[in-house]
C-alpha positions in Angstrom: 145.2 -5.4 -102.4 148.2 -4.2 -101.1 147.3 0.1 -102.3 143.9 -1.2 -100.7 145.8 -1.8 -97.1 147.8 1.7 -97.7 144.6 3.6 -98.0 142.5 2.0 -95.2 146.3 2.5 -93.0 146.6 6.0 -94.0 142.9 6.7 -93.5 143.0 5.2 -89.7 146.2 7.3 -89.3 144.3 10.1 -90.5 141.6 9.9 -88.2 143.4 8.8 -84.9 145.3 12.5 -86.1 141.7 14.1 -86.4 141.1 12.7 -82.9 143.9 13.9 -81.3 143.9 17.2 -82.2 140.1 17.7 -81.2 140.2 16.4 -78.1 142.5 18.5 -75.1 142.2 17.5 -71.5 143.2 20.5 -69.2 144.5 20.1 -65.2 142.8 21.8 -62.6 144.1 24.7 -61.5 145.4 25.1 -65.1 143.7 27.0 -68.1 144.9 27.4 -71.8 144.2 30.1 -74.2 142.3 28.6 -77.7 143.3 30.5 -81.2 141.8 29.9 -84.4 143.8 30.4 -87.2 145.7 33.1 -84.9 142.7 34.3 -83.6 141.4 33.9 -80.2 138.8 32.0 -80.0 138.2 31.1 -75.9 140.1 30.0 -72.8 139.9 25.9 -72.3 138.8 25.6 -68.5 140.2 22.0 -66.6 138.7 19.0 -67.8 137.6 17.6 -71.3 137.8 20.4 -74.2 136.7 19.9 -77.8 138.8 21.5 -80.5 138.3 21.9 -84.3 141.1 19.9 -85.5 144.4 21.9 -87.7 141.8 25.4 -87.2 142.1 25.4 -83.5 145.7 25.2 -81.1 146.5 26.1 -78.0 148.6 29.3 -77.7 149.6 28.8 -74.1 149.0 27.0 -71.0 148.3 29.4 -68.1 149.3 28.1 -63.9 146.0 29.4 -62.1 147.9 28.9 -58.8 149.4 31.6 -56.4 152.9 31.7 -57.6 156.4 32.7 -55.4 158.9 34.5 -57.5 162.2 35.6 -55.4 164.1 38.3 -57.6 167.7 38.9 -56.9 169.2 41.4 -55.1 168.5 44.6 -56.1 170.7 47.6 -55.5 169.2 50.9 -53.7 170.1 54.3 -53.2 168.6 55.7 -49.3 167.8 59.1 -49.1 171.0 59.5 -46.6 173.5 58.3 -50.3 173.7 54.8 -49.0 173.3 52.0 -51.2 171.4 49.1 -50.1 170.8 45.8 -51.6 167.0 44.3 -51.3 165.8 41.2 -51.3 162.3 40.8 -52.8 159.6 38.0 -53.0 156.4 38.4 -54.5 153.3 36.7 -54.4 150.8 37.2 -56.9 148.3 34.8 -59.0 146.7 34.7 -62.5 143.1 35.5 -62.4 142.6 36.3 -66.7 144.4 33.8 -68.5 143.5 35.6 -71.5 144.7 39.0 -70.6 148.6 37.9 -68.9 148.8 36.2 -72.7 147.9 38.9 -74.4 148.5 42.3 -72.7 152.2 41.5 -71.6 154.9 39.3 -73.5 155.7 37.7 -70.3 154.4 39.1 -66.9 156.4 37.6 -64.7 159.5 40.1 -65.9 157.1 42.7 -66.1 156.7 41.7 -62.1 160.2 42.0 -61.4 160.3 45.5 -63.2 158.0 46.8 -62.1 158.8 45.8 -58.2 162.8 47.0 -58.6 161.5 50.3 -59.8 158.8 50.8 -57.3 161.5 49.7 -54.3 163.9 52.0 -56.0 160.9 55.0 -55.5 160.0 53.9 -52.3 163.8 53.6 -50.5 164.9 56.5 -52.5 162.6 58.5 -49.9 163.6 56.9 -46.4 166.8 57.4 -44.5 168.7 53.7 -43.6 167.4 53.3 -40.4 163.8 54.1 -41.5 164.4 51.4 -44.4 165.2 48.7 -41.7 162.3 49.6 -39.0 159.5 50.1 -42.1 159.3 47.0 -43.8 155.8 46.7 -43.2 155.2 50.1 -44.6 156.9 49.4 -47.8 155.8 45.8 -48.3 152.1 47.4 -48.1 153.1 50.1 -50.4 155.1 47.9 -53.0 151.7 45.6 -52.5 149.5 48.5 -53.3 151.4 49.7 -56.8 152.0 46.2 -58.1 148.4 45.1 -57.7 147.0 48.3 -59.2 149.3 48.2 -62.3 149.2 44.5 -62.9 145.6 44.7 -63.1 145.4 44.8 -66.5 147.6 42.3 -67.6 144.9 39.9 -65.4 147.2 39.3 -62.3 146.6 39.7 -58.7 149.8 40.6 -56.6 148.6 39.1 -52.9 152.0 39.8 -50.9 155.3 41.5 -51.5 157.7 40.7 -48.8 161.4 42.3 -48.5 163.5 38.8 -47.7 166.6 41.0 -46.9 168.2 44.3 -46.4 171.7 44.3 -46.7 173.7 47.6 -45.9 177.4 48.3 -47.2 179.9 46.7 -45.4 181.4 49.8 -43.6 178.0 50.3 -42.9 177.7 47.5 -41.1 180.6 47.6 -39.1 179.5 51.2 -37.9 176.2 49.6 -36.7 178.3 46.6 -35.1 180.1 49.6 -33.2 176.6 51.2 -32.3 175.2 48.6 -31.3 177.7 47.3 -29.1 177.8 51.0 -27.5 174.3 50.8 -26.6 175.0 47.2 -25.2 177.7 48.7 -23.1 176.0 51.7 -22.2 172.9 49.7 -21.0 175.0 47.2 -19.0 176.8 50.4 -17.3 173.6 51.7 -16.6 172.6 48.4 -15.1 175.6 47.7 -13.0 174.7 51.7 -11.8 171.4 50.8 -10.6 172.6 48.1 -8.8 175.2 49.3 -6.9 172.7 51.9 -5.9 170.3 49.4 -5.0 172.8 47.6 -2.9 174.3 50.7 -1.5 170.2 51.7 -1.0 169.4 48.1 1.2 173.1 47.8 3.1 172.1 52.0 4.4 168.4 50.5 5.2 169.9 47.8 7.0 172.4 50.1 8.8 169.7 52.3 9.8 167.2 49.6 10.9 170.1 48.6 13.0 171.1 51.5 14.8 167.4 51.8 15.2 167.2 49.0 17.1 170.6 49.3 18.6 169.3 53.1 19.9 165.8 51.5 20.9 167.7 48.7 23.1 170.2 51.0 24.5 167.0 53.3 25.7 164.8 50.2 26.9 168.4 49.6 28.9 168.6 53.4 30.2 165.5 53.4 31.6 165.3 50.1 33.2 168.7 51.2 34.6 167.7 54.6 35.6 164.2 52.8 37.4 166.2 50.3 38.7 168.1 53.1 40.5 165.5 54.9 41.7 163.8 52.0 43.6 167.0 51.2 45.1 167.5 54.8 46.7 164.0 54.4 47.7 164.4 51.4 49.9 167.6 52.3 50.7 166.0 55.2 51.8 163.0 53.8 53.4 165.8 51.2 55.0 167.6 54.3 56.5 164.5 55.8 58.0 163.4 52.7 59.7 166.8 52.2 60.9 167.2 55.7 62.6 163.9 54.8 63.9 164.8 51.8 65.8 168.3 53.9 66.8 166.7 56.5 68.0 164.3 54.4 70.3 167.8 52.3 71.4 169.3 55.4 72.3 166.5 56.4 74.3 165.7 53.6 76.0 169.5 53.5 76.9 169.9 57.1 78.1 166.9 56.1 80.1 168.3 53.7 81.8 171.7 55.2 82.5 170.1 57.5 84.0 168.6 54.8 86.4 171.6 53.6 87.1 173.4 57.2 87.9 170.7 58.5 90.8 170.4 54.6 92.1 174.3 54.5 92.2 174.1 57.7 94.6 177.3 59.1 92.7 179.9 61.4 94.2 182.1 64.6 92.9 185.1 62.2 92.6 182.7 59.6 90.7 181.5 62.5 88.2 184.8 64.2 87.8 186.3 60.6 86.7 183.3 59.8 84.7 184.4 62.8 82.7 188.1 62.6 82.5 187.2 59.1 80.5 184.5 60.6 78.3 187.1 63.5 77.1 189.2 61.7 74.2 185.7 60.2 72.8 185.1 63.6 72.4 188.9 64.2 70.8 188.4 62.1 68.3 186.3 64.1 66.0 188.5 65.2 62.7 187.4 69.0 63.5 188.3 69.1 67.5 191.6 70.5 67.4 192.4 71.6 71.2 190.4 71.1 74.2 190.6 73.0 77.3 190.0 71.5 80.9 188.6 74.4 83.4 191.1 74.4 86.3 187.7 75.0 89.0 185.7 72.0 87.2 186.2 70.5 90.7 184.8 72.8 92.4 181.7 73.2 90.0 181.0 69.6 90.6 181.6 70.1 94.2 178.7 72.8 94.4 176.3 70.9 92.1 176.9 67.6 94.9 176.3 69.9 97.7 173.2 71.1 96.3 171.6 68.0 95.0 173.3 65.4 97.8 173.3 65.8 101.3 176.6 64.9 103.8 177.2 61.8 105.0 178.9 60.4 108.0 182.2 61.0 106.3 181.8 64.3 105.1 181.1 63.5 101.5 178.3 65.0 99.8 176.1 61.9 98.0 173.3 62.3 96.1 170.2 61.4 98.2 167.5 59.7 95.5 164.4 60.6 96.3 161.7 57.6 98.0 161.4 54.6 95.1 157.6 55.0 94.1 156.4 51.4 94.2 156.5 49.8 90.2 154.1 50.9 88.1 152.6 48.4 85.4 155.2 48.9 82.6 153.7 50.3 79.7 153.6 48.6 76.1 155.6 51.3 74.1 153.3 52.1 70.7 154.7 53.3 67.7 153.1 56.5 66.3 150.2 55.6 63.5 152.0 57.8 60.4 155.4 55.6 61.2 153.7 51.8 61.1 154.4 51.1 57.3 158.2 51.3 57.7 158.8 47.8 58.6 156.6 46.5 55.9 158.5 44.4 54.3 156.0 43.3 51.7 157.5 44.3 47.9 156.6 47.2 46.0 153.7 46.7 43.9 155.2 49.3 41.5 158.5 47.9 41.5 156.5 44.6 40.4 154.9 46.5 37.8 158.1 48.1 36.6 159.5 44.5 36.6 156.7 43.3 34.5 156.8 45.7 31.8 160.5 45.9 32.1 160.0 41.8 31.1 157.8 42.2 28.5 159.8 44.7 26.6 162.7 42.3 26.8 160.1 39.7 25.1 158.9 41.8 22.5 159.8 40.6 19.1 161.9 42.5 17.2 159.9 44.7 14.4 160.7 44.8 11.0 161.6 47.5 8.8 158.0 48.9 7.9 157.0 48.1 11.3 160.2 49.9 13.1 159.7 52.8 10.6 156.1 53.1 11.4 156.3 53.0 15.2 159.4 55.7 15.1 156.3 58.3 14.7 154.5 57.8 17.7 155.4 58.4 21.2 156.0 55.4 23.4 155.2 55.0 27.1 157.9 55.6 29.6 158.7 52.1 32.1 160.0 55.1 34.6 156.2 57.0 34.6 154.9 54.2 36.5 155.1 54.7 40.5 156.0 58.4 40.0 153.4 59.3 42.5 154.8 56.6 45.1 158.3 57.6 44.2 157.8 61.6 45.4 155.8 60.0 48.4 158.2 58.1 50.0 161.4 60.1 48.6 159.4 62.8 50.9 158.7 60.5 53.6 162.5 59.9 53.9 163.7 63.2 54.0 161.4 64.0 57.0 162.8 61.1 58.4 166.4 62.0 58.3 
C-alpha cells in the first residue's frame, strides 16, 4: 500500500515535470531562441509555446524593444592632437533573435566596439572646432556604419547621438578666453554704433535747428526789410503831400502880402526899414559868413519910389495903387488831376497783403525733419515781391515831388 502511494506520488510528480517543461509562455515584445539537444530548432514568438519536454530548452530570451545603451566616455584624438572625451548613446533594436544569439557572443559590446572605433575614425579626421559644430554630421555617419555592420548579427542601430564633448581643460580655458573676447569685442562694437548713432541724431537735431533758426531769422529779415520799405513810402508819400499843402500856404501868403504892400501905399523909409529887419533872418544861415550893406541902397530905393509913386503934398514919393477893380467872384482853387491821390488816406492794399502773408508765415507749423529737408530744395516766394510794382510807382512819384 504504502510502495503503491510512492509510485502513483512519483508518477504525478513526473508528469506535472513533463508539463512544465512542454509548456513556455513568452511576453510580447519578447522572443526566445528553441534548441534541441543543442541544436536550433525555432524562435518561440509571445504567447503560448509547446516544447518537447528534456529534448527541447530555451537558449536565450531575446528583448524585441528599441533599447538605450549610454557608453562611457571615450577618449579621442582631433586631427589638430587634441584629445577629446565623447559621450555616446545608441539606439538600436533586435529585429533576428536568432542571428544576435548566434552570430555575436553578446552584441551589445560588439555595439560599444564597434561605435568607439568608428568615433575614433571619424574625429581623428576633424579639427576641434569642426568636432563641436558637426555633431549632426557624425551622428549620421556613426548611424550609417553601425547599422550596415550590425546587420548581420540581426540588429538595427536607429540613432547614435553624441551626449557630450568634453575638451582638455587648458582647452577649455582658452575657449573661456575666446569667447569672452568675442563678447567684448561685440559689446565694443555695440557701444561704437551707438555713440555714432547718438552723435548721428544730436548733428540732425542741430542742423534741423539751425535750419529753422536760419528760416526764422529770414522770415524776420524780410518782414523787417518790407516793413521798412512801406514806411519810407508813406513817409515819403507824407512828405510830398506836405510840401504840397506848404507850397500852396506859401503862395497864398506871398499873395497876400503883396496885397497888403501896394494897399499900404509904402514909402522909401518904409522899404528901407522893412529891410534892415529882414537882414539877420538872412544871417542866420550856418554858410553866411559876412554881409555887406550898399552905402547908396537909399538912394536905389529912392529912384524905384519915384518911379513907381508919385509926390505928395509933403514931398514924399508914395506909391499910387492903381483904381481897385470891383471884386470878382472868388474862384474855388482845384488841385491838379495827377496830385488828387495824395491825401488818400485809405491803407495800402499791398501793405495788407504783405501783412497777411507776413501773418500766416508766423502761423505756419513748424515742419519736421523730412519735411524741412524736402522743402530746403525748392525756392520759396519772397513776402518783399509783392507791391514791387507799387513800391517803384510811388518811390517815383515822391521824388518828382520833392
Amino acid at each position: 500500500m504504502t510502495v503503491t502511494i510512492v509510485l502513483i506520488a512519483v508518477l504525478v510528480l513526473l508528469v506535472l515535470i513533463t508539463v512544465a517543461k512542454s509548456v513556455l509562455v513568452i511576453p510580447q515584445a519578447t522572443a526566445a531562441v528553441v534548441e534541441r539537444l543543442g541544436r536550433y530548432r525555432t524562435t518561440a514568438a509571445p504567447g503560448l509555446n509547446i516544447l518537447v519536454p528534456f529534448l527541447d530548452r530555451v537558449r536565450a530570451r531575446i528583448d524585441l524593444r528599441e533599447q538605450v545603451v549610454s557608453f562611457p566616455p571615450q577618449p579621442v584624438i582631433t586631427q589638430d592632437n587634441l584629445t577629446v572625451s565623447i559621450d555616446t548613446v545608441v539606439y538600436f533594436q533586435v529585429t533576428d533573435p536568432r542571428s544576435a544569439v548566434y552570430e555575436i557572443s553578446n552584441y551589445i559590446v560588439g555595439v560599444e566596439q564597434l561605435t568607439t572605433t568608428t568615433l575614433r575614425n571619424l574625429v581623428g579626421g576633424m579639427s576641434l572646432e569642426e568636432t563641436l559644430t558637426s555633431r549632426d554630421q557624425i551622428n549620421n555617419q556613426l548611424r550609417g556604419v553601425l547599422d550596415e555592420a550590425t546587420g548581420r548579427w540581426g540588429i538595427r542601430v536607429a540613432r547614435v547621438e553624441l551626449k557630450a564633448i568634453d575638451p582638455p581643460p587648458s582647452i577649455q580655458d582658452s575657449m573661456e578666453k575666446q569667447m569672452r573676447a568675442d563678447r567684448e569685442k561685440r559689446a565694443m562694437i555695440l557701444t561704437a554704433e551707438g555713440q555714432r548713432e547718438s552723435a548721428i541724431k544730436t548733428a540732425e537735431g542741430q542742423k534741423q535747428s539751425q535750419i529753422l533758426a536760419a528760416e526764422g531769422a529770414k522770415q524776420a529779415s524780410i518782414l523787417s526789410a518790407e516793413a521798412e520799405r512801406q514806411s519810407r513810402i508813406l513817409k515819403a508819400q507824407g512828405e510830398r503831400a506836405a510840401r504840397y499843402l506848404q507850397a500852396q500856404g506859401q503862395a497864398k501868403a506871398i499873395e497876400k502880402v503883396f496885397a497888403a504892400i501896394k494897399a499900404g501905399r509904402p514909402t522909401p523909409e518904409v522899404l528901407a526899414y522893412q529891410y534892415l529887419q529882414t537882414l539877420p533872418q538872412m544871417a542866420q544861415g550856418d554858410a553866411n559868413k559876412v554881409w555887406l550893406v550898399p552905402s547908396d541902397y537909399g538912394k536905389a530905393l529912392e529912384g524905384f519910389a519915384r518911379m513907381l509913386g508919385k509926390p505928395g503934398d509933403d514931398g514924399v514919393f508914395r506909391y499910387e495903387p492903381p483904381a481897385p477893380e470891383p471884386p470878382a467872384a472868388p474862384a474855388q482853387e482845384q488841385d491838379d488831376p495827377s496830385v488828387a491821390d495824395w491825401f488818400d488816406t485809405a491803407p495800402d492794399p499791398a501793405v495788407a497783403e504783405a501783412v497777411r502773408a507776413a501773418e500766416a508765415v508766423a502761423r505756419k507749423e513748424v515742419p519736421g525733419p523730412l519735411e524741412t529737408t524736402r522743402q530746403l530744395g525748392s525756392p520759396e516766394p519772397h513776402v518783399g515781391q509783392v507791391g514791387a510794382g507799387e513800391e517803384r510807382r510811388a518811390v517815383g512819384q515822391g521824388e518828382g515831388a520833392v
